[in-house]
TORVEX-586573 format. One line per 8 residues: their letters; for each residue x, y, z of N, C-alpha, C. Coordinates in steps of 0.05 Angstrom, whole numbers, plus 5000, padded with zeros to 4 digits. Layout:
REM TORVEX-586573
a	X:Y:Z:X:Y:Z:X:Y:Z; ...
//
This chain:
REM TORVEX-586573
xxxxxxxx	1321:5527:0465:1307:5553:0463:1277:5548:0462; 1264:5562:0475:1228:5570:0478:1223:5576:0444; 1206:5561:0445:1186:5549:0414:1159:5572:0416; 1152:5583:0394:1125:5600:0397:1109:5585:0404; 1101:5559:0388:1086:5542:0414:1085:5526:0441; 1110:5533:0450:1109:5525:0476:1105:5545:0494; 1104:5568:0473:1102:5605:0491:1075:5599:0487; 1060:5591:0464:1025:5599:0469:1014:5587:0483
xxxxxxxx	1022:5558:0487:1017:5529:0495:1016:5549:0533; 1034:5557:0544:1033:5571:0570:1030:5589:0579; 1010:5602:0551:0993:5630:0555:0963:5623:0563; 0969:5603:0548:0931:5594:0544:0935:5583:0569; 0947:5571:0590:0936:5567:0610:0934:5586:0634; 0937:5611:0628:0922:5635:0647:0907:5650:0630; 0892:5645:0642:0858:5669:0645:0865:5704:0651; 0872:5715:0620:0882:5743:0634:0867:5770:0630
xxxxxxxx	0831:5748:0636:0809:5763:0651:0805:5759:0674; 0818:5741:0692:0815:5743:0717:0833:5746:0742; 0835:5751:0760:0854:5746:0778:0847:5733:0797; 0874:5716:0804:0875:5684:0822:0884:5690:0858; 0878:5675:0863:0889:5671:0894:0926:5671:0888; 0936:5677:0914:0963:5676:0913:0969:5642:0903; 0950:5624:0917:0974:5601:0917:0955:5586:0894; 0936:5599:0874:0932:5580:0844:0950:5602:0831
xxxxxxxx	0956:5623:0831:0977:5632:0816:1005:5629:0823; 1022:5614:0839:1038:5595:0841:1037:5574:0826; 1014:5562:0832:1015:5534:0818:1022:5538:0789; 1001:5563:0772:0997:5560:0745:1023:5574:0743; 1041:5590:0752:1070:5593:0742:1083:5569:0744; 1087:5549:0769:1106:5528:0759:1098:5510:0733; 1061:5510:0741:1058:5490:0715:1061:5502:0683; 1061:5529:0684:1059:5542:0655:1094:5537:0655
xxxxxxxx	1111:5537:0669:1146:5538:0658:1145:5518:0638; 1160:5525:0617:1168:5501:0599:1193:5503:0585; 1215:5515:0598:1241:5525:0594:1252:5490:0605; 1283:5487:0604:1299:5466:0612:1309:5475:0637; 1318:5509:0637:1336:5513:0666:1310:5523:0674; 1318:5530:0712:1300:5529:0735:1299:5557:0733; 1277:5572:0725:1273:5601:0721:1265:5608:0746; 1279:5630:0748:1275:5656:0777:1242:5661:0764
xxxxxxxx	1225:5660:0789:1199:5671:0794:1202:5706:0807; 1182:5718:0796:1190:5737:0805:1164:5758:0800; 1168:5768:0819:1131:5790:0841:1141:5822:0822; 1116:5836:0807:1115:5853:0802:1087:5870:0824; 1101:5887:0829:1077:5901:0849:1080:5929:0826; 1041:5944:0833:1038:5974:0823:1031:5985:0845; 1051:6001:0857:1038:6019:0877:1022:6043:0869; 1004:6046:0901:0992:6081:0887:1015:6103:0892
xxxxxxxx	1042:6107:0890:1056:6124:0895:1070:6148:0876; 1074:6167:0876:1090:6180:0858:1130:6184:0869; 1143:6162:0854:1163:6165:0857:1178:6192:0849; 1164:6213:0829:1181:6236:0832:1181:6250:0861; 1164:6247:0877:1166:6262:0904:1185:6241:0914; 1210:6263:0934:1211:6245:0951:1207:6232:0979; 1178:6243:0985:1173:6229:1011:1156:6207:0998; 1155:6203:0975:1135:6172:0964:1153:6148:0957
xxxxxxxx	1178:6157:0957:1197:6136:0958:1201:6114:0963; 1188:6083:0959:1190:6067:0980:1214:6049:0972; 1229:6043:0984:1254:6027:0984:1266:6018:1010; 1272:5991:1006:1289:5977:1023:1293:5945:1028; 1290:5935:1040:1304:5899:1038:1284:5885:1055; 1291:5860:1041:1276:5840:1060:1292:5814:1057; 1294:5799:1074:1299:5764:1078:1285:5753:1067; 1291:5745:1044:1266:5715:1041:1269:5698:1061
xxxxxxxx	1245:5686:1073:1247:5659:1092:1264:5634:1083; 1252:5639:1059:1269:5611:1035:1288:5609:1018; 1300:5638:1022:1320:5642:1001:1309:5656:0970; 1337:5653:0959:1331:5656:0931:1343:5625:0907; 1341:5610:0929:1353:5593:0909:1380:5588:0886; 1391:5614:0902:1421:5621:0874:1448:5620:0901; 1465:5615:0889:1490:5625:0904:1486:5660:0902; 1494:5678:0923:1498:5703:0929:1526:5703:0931
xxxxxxxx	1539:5724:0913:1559:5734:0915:1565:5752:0925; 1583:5753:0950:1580:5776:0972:1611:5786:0968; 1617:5807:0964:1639:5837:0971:1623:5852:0988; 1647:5851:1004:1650:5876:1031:1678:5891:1023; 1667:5918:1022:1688:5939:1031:1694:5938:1062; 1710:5934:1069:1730:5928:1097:1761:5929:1096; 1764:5933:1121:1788:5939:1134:1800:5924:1166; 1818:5910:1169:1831:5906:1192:1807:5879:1208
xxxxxxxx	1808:5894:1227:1777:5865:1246:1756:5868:1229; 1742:5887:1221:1725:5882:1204:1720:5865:1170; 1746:5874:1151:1754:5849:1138:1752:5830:1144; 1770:5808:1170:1771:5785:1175:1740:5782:1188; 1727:5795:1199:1697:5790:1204:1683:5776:1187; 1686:5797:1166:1673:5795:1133:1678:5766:1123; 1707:5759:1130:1711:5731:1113:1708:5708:1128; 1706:5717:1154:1693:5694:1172:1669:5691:1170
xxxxxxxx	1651:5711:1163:1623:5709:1164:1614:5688:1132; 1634:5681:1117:1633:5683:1084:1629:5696:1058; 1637:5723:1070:1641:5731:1044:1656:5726:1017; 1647:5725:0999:1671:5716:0972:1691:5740:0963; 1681:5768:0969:1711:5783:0976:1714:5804:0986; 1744:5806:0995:1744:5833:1021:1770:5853:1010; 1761:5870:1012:1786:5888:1010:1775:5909:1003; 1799:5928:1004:1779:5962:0996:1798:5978:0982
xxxxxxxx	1821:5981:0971:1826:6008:0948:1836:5976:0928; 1841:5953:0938:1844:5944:0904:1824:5922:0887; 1798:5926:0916:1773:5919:0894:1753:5944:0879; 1769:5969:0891:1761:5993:0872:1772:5992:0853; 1801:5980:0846:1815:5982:0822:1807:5962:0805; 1792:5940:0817:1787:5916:0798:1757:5929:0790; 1751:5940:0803:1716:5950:0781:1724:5971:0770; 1741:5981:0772:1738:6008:0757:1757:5996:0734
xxxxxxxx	1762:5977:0738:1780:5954:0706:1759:5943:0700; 1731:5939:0703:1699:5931:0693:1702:5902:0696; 1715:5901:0726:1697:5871:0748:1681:5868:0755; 1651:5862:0753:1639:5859:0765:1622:5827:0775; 1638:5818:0788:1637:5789:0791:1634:5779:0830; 1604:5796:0827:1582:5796:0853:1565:5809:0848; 1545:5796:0869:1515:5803:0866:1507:5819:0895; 1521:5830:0915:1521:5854:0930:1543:5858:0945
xxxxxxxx	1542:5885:0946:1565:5899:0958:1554:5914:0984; 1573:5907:1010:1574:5911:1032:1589:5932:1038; 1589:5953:1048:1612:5964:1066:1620:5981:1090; 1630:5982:1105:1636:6000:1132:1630:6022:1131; 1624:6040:1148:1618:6064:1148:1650:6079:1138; 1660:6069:1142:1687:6090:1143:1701:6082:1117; 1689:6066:1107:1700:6054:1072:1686:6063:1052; 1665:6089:1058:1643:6100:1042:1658:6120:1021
xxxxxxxx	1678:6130:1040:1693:6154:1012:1710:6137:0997; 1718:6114:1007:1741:6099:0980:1720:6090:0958; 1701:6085:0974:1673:6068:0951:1656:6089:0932; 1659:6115:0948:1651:6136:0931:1660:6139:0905; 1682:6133:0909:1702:6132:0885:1687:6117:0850; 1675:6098:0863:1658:6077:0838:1635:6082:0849; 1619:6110:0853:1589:6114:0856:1576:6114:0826; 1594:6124:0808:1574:6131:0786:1581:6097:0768
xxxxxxxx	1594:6080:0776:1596:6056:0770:1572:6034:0779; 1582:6036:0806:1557:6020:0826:1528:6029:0818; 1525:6055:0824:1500:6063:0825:1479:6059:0795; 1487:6055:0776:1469:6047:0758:1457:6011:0753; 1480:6005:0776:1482:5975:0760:1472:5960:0799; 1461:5983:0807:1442:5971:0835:1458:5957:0850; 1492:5963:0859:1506:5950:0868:1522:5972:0894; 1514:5989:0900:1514:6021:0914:1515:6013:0941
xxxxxxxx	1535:6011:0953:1524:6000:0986:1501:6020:0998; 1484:6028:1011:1470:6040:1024:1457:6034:1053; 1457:6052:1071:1456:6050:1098:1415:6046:1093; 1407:6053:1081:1366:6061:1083:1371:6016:1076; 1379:6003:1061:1385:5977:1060:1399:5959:1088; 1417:5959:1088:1424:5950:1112:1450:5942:1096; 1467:5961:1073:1493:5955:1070:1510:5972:1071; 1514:5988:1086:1530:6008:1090:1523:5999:1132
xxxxxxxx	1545:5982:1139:1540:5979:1174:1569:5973:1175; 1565:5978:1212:1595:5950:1224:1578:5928:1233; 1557:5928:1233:1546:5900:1237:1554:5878:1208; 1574:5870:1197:1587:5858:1179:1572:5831:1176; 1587:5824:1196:1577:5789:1198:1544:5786:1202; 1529:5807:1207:1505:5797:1201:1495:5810:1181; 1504:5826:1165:1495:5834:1133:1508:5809:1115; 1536:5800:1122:1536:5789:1097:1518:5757:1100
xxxxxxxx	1518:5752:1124:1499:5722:1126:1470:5740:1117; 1452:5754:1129:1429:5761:1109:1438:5757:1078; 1453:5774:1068:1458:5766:1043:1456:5738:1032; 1473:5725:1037:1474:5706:1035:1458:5681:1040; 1432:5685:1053:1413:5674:1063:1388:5686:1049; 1390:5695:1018:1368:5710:1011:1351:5739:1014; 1375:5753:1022:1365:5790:1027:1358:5794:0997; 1333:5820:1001:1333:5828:0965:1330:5855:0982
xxxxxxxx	1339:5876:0958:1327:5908:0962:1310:5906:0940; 1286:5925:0938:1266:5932:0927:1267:5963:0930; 1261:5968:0904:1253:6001:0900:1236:6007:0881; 1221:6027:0883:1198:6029:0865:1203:6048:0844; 1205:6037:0824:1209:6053:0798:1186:6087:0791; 1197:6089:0765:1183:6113:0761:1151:6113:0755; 1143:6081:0741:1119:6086:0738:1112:6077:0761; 1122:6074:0789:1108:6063:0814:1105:6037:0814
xxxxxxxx	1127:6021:0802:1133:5993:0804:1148:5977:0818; 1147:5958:0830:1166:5943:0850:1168:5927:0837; 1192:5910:0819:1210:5882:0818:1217:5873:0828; 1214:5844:0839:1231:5835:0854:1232:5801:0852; 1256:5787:0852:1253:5756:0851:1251:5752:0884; 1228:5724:0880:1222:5709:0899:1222:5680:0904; 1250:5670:0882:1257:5650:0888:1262:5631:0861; 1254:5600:0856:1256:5597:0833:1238:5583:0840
xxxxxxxx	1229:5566:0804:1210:5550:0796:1207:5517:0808; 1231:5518:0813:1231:5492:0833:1226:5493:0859; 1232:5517:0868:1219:5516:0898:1184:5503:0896; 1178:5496:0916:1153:5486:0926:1129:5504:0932; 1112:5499:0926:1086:5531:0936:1090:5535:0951; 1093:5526:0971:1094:5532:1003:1115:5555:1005; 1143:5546:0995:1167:5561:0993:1165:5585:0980; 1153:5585:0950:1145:5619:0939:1122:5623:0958
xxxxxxxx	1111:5612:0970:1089:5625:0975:1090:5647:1011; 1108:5633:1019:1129:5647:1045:1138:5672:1032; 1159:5667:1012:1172:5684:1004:1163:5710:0991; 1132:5710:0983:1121:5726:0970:1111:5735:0993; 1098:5725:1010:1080:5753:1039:1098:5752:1050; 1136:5756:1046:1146:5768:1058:1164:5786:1050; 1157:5795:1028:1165:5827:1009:1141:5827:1005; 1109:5826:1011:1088:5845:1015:1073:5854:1036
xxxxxxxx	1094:5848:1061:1103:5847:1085:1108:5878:1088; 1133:5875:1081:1157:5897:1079:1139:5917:1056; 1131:5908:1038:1131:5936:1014:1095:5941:1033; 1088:5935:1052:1064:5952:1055:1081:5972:1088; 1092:5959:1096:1105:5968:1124:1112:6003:1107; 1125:5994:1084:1138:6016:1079:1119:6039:1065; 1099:6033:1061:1079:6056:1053:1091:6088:1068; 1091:6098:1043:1091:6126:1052:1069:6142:1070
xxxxxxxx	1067:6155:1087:1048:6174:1098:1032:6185:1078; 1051:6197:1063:1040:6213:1042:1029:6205:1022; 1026:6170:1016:1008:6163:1006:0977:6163:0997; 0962:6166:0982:0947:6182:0986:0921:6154:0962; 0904:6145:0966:0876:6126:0954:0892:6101:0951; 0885:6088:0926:0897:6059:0946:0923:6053:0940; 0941:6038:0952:0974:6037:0964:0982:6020:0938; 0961:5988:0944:0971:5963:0927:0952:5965:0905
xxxxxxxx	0950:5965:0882:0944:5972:0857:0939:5942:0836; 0962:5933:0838:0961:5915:0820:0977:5889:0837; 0986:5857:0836:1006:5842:0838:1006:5823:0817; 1022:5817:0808:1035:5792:0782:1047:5779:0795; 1050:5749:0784:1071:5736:0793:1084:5726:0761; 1101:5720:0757:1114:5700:0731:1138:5696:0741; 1144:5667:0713:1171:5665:0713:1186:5675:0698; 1217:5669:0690:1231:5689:0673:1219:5690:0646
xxxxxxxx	1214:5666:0635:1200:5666:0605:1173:5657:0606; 1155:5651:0627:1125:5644:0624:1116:5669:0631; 1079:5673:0617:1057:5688:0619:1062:5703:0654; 1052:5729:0656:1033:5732:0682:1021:5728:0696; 1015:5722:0724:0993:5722:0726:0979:5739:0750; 0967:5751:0744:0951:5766:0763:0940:5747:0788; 0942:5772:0807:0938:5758:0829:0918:5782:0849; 0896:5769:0865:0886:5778:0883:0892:5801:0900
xxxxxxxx	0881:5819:0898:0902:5835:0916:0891:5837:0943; 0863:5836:0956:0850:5832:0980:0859:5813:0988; 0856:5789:0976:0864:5753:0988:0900:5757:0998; 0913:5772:0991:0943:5781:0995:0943:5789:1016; 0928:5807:1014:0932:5836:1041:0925:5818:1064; 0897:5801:1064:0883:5784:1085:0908:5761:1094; 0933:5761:1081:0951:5744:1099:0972:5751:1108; 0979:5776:1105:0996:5781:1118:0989:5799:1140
x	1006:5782:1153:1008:5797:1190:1017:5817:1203
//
């Protein structure tokens, strides 16, 4: 367990009067970790948006280049060629009215759910299940397709969805603490890639507001938000 001095001990090494370039605020997250297991890193963005409208909405997915560093647990709702698609592609599981019966018995033992267009009303079934617990297939994502075998390999290859909360916040992991700068550092201009692509129209003074980076139990750290924008393409 994390010691109050090994929490101050990796406070004091960010400055949280200033903000850093993307890749010294990499560094000072791997070097501030002082946990045993390999903590998920992970990008807090403040947009200028108001999520109660909804044309300010921004949501949707991206590939990390590098992954996330975790096994992905993939369920597909499927049927017939598309099932065996599903489990050729690797999914860990397929089926559709008796993996509704195993969540609605409070399974939840995966980290995204896939499914067919035509498997949407059996899955409707566990909407008010899925949907709190961010596990909801949706077509605006890229999990509600018959393109099967290439949703569940994205998955499986590091897809994240991102959505912007009420105070106009984006969460999102970008990998872990053992990855290499290089590797978070891919991984981060490519969900600020995607979360600028996705700017609303209706956006309205400035878009990107704030960016953090941390790990699960180390400090913040602020990060540049011009030096950001200036790399991605």
């Amino acid at each position: 367990m994390p010691t109050a001095k090994n929490l101050k001990i990796a406070k004091g090494k960010v400055d949280r009067t200033r903000v850093y370039s993307l890749e010294e605020a990499i560094a000072l997250v791997k070097d501030a970790s002082f946990v045993k297991f390999d903590e998920t890193v992970d990008l807090t963005v403040r947009l200028g948006v108001d999520p109660r409208k909804a044309d300010q909405m921004v949501r949707g997915a991206v590939v990390l280049p590098n992954g996330l560093g975790k096994k992905v647990r993939v369920l597909v709702f499927a049927k017939g060629e598309k099932a065996q698609e599903a489990t050729d592609a690797g999914a860990d599981f397929v089926g559709a009215d008796d993996l509704v019966a195993k969540i609605q018995g409070g399974w939840f033992e995966f980290d995204t759910a896939i499914a067919t267009p035509d498997m949407m009303g059996t899955v409707g079934k566990i909407g008010k299940i899925l949907g709190p617990r961010g596990l909801m297939p949706n077509p605006k994502v890229g999990t509600v397709t018959f393109d099967i075998s290439r949703a569940v390999t994205e998955s499986k290859s590091g897809k994240i969805e991102y959505r912007v909360e009420k105070a106009g916040i984006v969460h999102a992991p970008v990998g872990k603490v053992s990855f290499d700068g290089d590797k978070l550092h891919g991984n981060v201009l490519a969900l600020m890639d995607a979360l600028i692509k996705a700017k609303p129209s209706t956006a309205k003074g400035i878009y990107l507001k704030k960016i953090c980076i941390s790990s699960t139990m180390g400090p913040g750290v602020n990060i540049d938000v011009p030096s950001v924008q200036a790399q991605v393409k």
